[in-house]
Jmol script that loads the backbone (N, CA, C; Angstrom):
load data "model"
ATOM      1  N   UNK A   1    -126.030  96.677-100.711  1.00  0.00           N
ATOM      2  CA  UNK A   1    -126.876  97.177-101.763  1.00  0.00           C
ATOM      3  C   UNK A   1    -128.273  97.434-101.182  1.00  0.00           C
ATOM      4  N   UNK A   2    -128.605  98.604-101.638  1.00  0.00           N
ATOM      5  CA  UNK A   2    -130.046  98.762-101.298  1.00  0.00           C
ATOM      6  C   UNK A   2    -131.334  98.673-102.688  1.00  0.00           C
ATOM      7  N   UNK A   3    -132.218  98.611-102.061  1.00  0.00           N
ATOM      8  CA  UNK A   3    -132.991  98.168-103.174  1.00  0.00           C
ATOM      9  C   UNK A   3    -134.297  99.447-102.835  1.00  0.00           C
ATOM     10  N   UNK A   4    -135.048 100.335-103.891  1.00  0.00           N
ATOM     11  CA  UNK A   4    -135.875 100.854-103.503  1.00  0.00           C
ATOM     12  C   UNK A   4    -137.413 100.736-103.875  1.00  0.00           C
ATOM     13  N   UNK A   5    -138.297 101.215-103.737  1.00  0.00           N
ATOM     14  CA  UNK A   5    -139.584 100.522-104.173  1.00  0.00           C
ATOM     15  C   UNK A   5    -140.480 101.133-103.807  1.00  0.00           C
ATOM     16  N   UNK A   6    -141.031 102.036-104.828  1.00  0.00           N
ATOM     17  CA  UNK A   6    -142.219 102.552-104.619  1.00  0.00           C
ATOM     18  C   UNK A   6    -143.608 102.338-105.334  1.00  0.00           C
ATOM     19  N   UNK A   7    -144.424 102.753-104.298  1.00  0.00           N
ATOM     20  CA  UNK A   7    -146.020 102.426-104.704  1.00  0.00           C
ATOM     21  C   UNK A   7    -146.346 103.625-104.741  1.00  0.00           C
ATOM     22  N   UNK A   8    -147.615 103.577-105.145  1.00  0.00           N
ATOM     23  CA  UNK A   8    -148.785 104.646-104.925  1.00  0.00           C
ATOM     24  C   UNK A   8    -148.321 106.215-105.359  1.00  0.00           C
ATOM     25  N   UNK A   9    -148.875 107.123-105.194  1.00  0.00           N
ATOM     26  CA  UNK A   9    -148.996 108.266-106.099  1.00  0.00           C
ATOM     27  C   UNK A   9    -148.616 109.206-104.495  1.00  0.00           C
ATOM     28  N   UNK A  10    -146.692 109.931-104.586  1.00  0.00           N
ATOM     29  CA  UNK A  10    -146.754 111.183-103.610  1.00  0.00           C
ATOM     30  C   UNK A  10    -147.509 111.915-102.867  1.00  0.00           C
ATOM     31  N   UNK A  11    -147.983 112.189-102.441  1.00  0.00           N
ATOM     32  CA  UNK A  11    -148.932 113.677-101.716  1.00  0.00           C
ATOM     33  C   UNK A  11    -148.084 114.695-101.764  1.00  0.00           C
ATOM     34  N   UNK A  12    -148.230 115.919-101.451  1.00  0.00           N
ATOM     35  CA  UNK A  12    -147.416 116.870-101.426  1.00  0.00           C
ATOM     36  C   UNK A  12    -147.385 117.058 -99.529  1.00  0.00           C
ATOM     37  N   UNK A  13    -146.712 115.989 -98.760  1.00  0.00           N
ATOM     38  CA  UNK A  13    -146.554 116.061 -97.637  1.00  0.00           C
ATOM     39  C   UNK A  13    -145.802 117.123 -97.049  1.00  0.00           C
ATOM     40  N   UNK A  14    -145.077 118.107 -97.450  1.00  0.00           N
ATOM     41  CA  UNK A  14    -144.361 118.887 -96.298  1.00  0.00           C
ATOM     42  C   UNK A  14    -143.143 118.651 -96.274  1.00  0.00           C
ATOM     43  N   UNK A  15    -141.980 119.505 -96.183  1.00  0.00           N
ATOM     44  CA  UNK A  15    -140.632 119.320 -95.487  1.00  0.00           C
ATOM     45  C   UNK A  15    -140.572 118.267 -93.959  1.00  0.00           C
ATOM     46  N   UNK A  16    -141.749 118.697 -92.861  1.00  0.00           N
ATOM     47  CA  UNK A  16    -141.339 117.744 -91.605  1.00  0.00           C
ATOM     48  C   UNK A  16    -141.501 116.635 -92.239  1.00  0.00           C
ATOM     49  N   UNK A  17    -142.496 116.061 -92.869  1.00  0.00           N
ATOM     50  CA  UNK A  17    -142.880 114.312 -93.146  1.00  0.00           C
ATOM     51  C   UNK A  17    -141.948 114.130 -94.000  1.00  0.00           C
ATOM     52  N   UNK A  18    -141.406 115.117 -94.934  1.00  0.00           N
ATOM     53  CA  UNK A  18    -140.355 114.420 -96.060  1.00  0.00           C
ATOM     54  C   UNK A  18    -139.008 113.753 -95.091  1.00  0.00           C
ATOM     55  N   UNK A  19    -138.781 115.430 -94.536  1.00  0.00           N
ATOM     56  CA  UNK A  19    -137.630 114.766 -93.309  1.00  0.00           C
ATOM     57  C   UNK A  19    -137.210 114.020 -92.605  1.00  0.00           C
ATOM     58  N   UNK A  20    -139.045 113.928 -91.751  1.00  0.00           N
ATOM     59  CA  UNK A  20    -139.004 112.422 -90.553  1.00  0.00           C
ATOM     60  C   UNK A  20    -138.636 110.955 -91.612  1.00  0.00           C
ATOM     61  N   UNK A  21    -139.404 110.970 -93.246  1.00  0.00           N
ATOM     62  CA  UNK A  21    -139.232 109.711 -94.032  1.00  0.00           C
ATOM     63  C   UNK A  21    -137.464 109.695 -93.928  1.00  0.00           C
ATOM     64  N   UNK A  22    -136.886 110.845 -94.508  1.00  0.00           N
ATOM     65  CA  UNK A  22    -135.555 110.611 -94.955  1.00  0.00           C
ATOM     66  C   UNK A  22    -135.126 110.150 -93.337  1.00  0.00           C
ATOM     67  N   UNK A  23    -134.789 110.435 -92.222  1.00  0.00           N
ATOM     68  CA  UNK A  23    -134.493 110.156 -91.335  1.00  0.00           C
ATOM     69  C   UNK A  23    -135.007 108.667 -90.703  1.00  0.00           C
ATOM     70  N   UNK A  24    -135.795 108.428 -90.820  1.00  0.00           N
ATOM     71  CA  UNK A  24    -136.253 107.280 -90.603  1.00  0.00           C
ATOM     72  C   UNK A  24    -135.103 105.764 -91.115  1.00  0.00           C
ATOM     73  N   UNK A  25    -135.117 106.651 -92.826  1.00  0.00           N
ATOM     74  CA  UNK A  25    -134.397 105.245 -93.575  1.00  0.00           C
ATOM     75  C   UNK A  25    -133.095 105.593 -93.310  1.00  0.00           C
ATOM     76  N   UNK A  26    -132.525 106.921 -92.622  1.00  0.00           N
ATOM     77  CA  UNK A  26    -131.205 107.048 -92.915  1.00  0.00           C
ATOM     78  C   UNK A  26    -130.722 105.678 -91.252  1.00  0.00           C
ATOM     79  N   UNK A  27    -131.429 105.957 -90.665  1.00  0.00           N
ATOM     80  CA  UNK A  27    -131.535 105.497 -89.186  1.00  0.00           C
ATOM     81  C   UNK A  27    -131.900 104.065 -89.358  1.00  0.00           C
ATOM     82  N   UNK A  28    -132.353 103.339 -89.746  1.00  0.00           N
ATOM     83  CA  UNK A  28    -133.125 101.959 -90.255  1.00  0.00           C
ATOM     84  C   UNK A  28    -131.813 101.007 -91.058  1.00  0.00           C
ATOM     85  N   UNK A  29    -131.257 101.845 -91.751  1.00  0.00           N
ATOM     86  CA  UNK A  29    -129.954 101.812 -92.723  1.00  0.00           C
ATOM     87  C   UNK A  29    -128.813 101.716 -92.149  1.00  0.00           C
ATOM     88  N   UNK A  30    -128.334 102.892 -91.332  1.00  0.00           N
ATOM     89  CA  UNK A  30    -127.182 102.420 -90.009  1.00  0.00           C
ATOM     90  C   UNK A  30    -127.443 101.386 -89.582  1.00  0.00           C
ATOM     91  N   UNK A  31    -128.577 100.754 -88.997  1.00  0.00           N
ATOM     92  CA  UNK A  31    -128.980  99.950 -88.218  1.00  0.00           C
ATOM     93  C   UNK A  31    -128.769  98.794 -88.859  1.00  0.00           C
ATOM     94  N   UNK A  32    -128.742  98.459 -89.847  1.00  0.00           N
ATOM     95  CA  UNK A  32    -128.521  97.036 -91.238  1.00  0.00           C
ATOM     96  C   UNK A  32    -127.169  96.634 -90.633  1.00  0.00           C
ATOM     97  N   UNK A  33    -126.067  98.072 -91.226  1.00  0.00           N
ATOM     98  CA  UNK A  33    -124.968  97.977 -90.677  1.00  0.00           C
ATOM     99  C   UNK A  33    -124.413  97.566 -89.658  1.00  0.00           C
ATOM    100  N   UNK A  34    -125.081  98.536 -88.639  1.00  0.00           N
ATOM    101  CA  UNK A  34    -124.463  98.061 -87.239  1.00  0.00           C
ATOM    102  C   UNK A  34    -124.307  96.868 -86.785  1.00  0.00           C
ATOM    103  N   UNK A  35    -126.185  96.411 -86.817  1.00  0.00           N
ATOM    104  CA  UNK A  35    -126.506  95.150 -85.884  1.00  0.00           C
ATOM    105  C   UNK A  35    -126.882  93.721 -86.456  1.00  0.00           C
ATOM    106  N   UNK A  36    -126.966  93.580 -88.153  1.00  0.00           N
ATOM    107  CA  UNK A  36    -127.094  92.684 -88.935  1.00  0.00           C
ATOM    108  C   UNK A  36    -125.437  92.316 -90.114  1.00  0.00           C
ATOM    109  N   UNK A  37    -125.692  90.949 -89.813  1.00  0.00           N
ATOM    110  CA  UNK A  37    -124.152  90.590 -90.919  1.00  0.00           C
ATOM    111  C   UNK A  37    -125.139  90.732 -92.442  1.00  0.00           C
ATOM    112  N   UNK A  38    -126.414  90.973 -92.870  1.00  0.00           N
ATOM    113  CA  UNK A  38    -126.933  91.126 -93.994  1.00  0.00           C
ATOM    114  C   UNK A  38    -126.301  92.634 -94.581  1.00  0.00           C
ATOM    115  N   UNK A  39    -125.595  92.256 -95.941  1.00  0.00           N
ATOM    116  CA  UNK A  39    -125.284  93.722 -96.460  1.00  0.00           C
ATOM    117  C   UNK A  39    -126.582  93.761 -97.757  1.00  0.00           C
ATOM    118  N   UNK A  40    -127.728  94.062 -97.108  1.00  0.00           N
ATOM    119  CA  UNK A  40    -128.495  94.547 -98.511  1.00  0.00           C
ATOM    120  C   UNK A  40    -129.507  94.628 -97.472  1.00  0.00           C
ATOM    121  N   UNK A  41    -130.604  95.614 -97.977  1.00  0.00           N
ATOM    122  CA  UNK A  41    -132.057  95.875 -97.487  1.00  0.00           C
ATOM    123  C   UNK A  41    -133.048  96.316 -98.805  1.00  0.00           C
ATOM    124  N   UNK A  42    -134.312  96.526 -97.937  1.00  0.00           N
ATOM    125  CA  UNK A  42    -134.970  97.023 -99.024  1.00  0.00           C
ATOM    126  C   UNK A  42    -135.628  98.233 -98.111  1.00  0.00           C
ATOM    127  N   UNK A  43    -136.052  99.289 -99.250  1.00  0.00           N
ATOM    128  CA  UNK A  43    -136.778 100.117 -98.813  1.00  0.00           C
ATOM    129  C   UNK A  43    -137.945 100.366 -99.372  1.00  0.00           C
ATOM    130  N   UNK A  44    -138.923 100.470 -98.719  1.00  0.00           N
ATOM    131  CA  UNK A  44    -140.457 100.583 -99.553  1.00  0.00           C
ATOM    132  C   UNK A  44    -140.938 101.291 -98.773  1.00  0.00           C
ATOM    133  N   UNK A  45    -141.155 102.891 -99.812  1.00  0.00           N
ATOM    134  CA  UNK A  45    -142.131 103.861 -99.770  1.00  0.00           C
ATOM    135  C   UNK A  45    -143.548 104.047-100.465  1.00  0.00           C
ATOM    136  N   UNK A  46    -144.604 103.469 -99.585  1.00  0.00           N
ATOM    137  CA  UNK A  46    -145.774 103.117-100.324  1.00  0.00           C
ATOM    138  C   UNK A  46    -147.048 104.619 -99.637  1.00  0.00           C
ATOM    139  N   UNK A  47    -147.095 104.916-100.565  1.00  0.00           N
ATOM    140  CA  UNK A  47    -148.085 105.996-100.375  1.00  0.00           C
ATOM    141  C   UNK A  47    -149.842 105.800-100.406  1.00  0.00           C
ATOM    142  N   UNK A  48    -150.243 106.537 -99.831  1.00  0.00           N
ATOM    143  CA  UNK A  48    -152.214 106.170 -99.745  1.00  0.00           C
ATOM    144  C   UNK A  48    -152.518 107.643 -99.214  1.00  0.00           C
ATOM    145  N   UNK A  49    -153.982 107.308 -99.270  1.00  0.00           N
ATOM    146  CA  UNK A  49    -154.411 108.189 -99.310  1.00  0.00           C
ATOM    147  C   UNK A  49    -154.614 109.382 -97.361  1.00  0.00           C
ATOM    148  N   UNK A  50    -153.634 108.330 -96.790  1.00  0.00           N
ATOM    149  CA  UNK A  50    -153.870 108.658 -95.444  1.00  0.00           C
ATOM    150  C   UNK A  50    -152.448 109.043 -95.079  1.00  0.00           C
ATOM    151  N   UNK A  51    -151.483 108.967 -95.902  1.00  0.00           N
ATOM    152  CA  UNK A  51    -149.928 108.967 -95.942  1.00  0.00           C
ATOM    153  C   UNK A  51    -149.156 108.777 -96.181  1.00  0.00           C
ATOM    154  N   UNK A  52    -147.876 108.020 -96.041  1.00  0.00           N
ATOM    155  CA  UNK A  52    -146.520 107.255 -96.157  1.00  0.00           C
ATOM    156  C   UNK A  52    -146.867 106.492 -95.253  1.00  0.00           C
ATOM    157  N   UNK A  53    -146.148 105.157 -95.548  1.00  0.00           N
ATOM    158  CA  UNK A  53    -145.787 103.996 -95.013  1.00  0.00           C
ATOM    159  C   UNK A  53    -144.140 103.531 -95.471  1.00  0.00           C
ATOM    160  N   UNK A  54    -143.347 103.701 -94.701  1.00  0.00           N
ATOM    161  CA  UNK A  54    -141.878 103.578 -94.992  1.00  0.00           C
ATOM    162  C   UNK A  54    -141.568 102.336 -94.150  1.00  0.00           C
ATOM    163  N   UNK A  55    -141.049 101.518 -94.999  1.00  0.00           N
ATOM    164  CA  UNK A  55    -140.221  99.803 -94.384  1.00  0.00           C
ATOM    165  C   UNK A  55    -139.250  99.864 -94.615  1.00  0.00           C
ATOM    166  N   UNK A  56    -138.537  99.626 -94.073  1.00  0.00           N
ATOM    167  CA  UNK A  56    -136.600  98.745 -94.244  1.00  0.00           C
ATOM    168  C   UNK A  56    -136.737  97.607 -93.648  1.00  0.00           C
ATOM    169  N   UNK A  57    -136.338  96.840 -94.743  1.00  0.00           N
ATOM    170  CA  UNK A  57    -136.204  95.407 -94.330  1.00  0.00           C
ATOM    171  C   UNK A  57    -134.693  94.999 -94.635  1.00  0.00           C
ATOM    172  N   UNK A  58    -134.178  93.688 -94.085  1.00  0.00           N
ATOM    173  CA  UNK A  58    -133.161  92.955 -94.428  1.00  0.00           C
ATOM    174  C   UNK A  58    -133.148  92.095 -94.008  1.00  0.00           C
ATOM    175  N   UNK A  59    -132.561  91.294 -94.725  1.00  0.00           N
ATOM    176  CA  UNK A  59    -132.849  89.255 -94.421  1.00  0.00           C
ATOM    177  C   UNK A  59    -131.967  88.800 -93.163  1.00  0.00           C
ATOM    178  N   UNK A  60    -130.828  89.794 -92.683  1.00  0.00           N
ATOM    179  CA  UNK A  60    -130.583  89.040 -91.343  1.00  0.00           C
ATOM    180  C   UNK A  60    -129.422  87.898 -91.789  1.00  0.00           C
ATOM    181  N   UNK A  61    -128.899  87.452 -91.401  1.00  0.00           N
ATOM    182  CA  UNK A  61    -129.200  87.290 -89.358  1.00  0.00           C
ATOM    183  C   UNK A  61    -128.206  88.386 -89.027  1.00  0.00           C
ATOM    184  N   UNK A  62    -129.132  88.448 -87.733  1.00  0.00           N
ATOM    185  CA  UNK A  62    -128.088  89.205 -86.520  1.00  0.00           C
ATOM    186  C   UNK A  62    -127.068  89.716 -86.559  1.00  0.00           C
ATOM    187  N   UNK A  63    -125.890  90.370 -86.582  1.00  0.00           N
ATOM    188  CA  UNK A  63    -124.863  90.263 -86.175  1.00  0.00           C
ATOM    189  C   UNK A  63    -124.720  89.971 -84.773  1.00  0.00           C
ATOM    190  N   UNK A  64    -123.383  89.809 -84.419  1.00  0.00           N
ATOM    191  CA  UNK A  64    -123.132  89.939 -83.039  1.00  0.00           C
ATOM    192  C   UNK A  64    -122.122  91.380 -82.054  1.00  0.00           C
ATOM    193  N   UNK A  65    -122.818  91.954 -81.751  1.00  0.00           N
ATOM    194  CA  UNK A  65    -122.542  93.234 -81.141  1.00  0.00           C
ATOM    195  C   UNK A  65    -123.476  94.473 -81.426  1.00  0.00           C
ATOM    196  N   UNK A  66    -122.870  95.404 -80.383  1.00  0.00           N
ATOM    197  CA  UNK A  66    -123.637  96.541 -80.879  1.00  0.00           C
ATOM    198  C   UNK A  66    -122.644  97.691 -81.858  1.00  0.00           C
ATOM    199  N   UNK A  67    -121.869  97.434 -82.412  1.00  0.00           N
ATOM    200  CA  UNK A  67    -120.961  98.417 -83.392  1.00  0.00           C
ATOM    201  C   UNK A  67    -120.841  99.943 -82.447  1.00  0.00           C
ATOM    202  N   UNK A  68    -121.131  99.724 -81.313  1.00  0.00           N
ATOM    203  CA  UNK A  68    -120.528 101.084 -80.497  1.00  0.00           C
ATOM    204  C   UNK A  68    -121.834 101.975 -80.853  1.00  0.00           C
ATOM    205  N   UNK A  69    -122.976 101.847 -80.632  1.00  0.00           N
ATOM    206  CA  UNK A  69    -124.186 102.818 -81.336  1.00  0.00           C
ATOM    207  C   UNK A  69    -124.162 102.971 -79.783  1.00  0.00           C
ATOM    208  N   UNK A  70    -125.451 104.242 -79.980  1.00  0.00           N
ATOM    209  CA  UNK A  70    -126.125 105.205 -78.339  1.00  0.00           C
ATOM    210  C   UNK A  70    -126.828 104.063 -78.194  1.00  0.00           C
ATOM    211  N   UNK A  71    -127.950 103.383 -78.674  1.00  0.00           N
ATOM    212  CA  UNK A  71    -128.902 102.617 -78.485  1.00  0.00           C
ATOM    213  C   UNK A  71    -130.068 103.435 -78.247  1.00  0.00           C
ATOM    214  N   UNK A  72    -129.834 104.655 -79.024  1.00  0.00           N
ATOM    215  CA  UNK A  72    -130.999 105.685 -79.235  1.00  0.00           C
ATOM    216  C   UNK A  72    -132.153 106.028 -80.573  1.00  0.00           C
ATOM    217  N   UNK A  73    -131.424 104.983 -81.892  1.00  0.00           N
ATOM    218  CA  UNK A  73    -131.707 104.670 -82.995  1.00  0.00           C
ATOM    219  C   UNK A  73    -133.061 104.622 -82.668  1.00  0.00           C
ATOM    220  N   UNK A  74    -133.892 103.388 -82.292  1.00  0.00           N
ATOM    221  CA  UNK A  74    -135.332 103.343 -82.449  1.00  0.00           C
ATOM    222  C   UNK A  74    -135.850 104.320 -81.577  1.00  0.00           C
ATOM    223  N   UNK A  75    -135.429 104.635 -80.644  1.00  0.00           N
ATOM    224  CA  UNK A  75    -136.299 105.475 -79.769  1.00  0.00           C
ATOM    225  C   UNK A  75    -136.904 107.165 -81.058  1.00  0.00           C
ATOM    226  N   UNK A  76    -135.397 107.642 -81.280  1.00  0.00           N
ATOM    227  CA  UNK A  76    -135.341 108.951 -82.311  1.00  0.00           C
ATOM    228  C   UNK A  76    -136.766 108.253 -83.388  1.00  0.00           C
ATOM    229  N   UNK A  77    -136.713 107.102 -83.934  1.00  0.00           N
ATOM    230  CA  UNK A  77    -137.257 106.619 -84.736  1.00  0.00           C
ATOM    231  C   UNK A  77    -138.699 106.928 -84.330  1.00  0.00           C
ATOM    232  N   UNK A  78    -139.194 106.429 -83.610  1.00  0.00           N
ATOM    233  CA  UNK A  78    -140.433 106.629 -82.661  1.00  0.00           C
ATOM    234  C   UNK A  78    -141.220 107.734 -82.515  1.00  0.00           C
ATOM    235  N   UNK A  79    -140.196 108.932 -81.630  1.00  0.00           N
ATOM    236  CA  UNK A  79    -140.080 110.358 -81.664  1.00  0.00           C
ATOM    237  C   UNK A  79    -140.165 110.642 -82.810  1.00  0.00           C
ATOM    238  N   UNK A  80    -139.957 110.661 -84.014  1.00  0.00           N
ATOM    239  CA  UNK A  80    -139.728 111.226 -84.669  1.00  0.00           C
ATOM    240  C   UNK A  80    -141.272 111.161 -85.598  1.00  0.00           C
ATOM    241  N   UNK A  81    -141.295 109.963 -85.913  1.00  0.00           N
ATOM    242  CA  UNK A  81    -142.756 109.589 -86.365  1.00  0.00           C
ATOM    243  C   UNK A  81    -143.855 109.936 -85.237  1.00  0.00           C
ATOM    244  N   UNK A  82    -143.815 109.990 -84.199  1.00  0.00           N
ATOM    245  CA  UNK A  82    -144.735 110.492 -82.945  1.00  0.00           C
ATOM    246  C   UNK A  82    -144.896 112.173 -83.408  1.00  0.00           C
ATOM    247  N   UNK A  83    -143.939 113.031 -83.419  1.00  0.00           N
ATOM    248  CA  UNK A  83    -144.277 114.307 -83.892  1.00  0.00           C
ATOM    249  C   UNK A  83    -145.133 114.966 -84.844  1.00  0.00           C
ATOM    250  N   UNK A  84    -145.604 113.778 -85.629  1.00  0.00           N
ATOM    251  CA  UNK A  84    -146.060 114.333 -86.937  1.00  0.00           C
ATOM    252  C   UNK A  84    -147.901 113.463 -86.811  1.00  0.00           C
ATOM    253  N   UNK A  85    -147.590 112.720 -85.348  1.00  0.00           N
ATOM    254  CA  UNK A  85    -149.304 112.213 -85.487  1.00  0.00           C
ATOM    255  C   UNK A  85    -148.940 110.608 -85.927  1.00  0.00           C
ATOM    256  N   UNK A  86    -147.606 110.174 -86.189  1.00  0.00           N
ATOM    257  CA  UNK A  86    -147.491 108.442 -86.808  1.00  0.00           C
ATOM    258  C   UNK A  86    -147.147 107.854 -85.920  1.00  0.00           C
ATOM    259  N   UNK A  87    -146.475 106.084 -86.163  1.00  0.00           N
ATOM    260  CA  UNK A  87    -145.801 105.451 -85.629  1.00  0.00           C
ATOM    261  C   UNK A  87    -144.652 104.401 -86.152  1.00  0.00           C
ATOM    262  N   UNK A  88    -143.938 104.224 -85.240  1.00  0.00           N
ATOM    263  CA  UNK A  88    -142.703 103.091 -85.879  1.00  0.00           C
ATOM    264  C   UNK A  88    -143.101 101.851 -85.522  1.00  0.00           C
ATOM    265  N   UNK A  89    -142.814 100.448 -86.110  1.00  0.00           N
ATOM    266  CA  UNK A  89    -142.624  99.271 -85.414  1.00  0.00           C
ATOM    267  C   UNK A  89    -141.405  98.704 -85.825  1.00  0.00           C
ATOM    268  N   UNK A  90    -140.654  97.935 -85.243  1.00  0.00           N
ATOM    269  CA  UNK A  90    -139.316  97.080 -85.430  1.00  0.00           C
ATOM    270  C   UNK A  90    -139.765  96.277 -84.343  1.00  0.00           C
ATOM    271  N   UNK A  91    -139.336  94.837 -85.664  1.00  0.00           N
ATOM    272  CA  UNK A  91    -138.357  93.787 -84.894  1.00  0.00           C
ATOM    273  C   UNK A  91    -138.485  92.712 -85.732  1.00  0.00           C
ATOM    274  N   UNK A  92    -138.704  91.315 -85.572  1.00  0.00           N
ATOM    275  CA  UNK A  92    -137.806  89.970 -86.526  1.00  0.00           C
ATOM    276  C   UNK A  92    -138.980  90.145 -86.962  1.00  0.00           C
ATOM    277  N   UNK A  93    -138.712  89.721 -88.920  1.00  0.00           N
ATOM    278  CA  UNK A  93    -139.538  89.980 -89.712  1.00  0.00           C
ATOM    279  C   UNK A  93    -139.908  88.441 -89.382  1.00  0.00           C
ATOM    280  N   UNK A  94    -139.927  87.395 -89.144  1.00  0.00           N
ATOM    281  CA  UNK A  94    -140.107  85.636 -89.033  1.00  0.00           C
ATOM    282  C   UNK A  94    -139.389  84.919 -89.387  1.00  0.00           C
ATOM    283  N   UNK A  95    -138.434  85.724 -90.367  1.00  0.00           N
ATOM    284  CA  UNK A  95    -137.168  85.168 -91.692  1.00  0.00           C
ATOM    285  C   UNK A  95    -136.138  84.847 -91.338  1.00  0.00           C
ATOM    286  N   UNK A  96    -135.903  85.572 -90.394  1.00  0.00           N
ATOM    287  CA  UNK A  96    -134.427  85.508 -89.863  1.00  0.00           C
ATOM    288  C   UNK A  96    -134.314  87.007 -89.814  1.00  0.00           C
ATOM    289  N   UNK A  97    -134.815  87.680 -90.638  1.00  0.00           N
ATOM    290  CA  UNK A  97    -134.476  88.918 -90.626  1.00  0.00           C
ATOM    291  C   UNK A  97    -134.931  89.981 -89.645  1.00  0.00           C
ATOM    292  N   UNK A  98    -134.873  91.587 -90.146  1.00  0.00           N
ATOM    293  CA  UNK A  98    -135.565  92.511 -89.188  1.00  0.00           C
ATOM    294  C   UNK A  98    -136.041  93.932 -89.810  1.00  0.00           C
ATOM    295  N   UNK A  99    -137.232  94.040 -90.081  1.00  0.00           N
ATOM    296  CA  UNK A  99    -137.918  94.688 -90.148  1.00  0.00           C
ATOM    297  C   UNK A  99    -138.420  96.141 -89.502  1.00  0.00           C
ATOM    298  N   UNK A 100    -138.184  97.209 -89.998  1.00  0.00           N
ATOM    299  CA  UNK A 100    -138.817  98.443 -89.009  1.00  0.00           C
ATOM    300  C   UNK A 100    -139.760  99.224 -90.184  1.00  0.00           C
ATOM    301  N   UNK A 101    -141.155  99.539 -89.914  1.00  0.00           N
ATOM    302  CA  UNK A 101    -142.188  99.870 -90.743  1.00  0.00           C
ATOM    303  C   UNK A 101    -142.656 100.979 -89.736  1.00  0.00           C
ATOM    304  N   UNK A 102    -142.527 102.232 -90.349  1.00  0.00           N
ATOM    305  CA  UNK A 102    -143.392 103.619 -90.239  1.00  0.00           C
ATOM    306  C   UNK A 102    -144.295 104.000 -90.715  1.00  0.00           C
ATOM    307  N   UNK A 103    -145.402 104.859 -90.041  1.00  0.00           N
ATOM    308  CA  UNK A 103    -146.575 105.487 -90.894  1.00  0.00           C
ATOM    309  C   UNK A 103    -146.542 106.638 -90.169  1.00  0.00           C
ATOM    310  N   UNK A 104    -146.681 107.373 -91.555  1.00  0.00           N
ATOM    311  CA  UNK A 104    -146.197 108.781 -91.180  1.00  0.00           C
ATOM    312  C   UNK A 104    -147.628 109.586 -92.088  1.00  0.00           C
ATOM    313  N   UNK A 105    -148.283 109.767 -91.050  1.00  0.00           N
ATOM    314  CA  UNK A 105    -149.376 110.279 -91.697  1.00  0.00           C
ATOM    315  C   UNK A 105    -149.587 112.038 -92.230  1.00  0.00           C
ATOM    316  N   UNK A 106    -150.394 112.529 -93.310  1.00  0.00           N
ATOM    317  CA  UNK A 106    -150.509 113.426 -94.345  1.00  0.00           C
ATOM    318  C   UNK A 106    -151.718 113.853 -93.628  1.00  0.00           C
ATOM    319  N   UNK A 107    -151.738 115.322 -93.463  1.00  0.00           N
ATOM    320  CA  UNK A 107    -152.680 116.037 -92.910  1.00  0.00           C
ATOM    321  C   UNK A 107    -153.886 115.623 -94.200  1.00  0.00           C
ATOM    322  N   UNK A 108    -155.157 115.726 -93.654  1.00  0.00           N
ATOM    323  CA  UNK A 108    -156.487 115.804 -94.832  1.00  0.00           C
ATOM    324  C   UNK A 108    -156.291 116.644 -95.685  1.00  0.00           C
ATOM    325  N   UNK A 109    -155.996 117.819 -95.277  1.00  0.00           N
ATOM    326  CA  UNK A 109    -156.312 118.803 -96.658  1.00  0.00           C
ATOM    327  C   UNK A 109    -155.112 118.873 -97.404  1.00  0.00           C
ATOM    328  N   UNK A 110    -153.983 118.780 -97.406  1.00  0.00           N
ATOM    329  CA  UNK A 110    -152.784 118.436 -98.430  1.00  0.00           C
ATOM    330  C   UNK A 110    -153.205 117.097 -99.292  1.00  0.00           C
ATOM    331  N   UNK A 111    -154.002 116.292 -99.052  1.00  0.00           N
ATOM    332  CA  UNK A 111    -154.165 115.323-100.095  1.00  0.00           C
ATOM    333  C   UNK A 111    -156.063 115.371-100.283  1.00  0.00           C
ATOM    334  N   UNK A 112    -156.583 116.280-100.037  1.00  0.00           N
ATOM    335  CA  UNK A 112    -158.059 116.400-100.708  1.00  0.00           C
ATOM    336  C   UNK A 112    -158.592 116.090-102.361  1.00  0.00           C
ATOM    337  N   UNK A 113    -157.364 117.115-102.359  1.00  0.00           N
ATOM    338  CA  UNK A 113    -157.341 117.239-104.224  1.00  0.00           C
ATOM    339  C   UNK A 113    -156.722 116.363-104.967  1.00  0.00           C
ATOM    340  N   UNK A 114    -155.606 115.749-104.331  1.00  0.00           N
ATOM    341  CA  UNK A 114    -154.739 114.942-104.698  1.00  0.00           C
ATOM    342  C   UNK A 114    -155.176 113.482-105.426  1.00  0.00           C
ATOM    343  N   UNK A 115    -154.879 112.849-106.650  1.00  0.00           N
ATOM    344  CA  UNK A 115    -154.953 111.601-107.170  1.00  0.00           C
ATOM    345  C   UNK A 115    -154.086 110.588-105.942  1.00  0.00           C
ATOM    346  N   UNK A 116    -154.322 109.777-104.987  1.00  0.00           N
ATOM    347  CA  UNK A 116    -153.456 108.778-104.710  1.00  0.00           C
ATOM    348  C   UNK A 116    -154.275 107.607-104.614  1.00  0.00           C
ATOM    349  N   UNK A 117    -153.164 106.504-104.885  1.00  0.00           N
ATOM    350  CA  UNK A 117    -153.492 105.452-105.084  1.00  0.00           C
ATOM    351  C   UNK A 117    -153.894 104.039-103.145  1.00  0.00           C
TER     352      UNK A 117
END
end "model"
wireframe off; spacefill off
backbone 0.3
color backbone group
């Protein structure tokens, strides 16, 4: 089960930033699967006035193996948020769990006019 959760007020970011977000969680989400015995995460899309901030979390623990992945998941993740001017971080949230948090930043003038929170 996933859980979703949003803050703050959209920007009108663009097809690439919508994309890199959707890709991010689609990639963050395999990753629950693959490499954690936790079947649930959360996702939190919190918006400001400087961008997106996209988390997937899940409580963990570990699994054991790699479910046959490239081991290219975070890197794409990285790249991907790198293209647009952001960045990724992953790894143990302290919980047991594991955590990967993006900021995917919104050009200035698409959110000038804009109400965000």
């Amino acid at each position: 089960m996933v859980t979703v959760e949003r803050r703050g007020r959209a920007a009108k970011a663009g097809a690439g930033l919508e994309l890199a977000a959707f890709r991010i969680v689609q990639e963050a989400l395999t990753n629950v699967l693959r490499h954690s015995t936790a079947r649930t995460a959360t996702v939190e899309l919190a918006w400001d006035r400087g961008g997106l901030a996209v988390t997937v979390a899940d409580p963990g623990p570990a699994g054991g193996g790699d479910a046959g992945g490239s081991g290219n998941g975070l890197t794409g993740m990285r790249e991907r948020a790198a293209a647009l001017g952001g960045s990724v971080e992953a790894g143990p949230d302290g919980a047991g769990g594991w955590r990967v948090r993006a900021r995917l930043p919104v050009p200035a003038a698409t959110t000038e006019n804009g109400d965000t929170t």
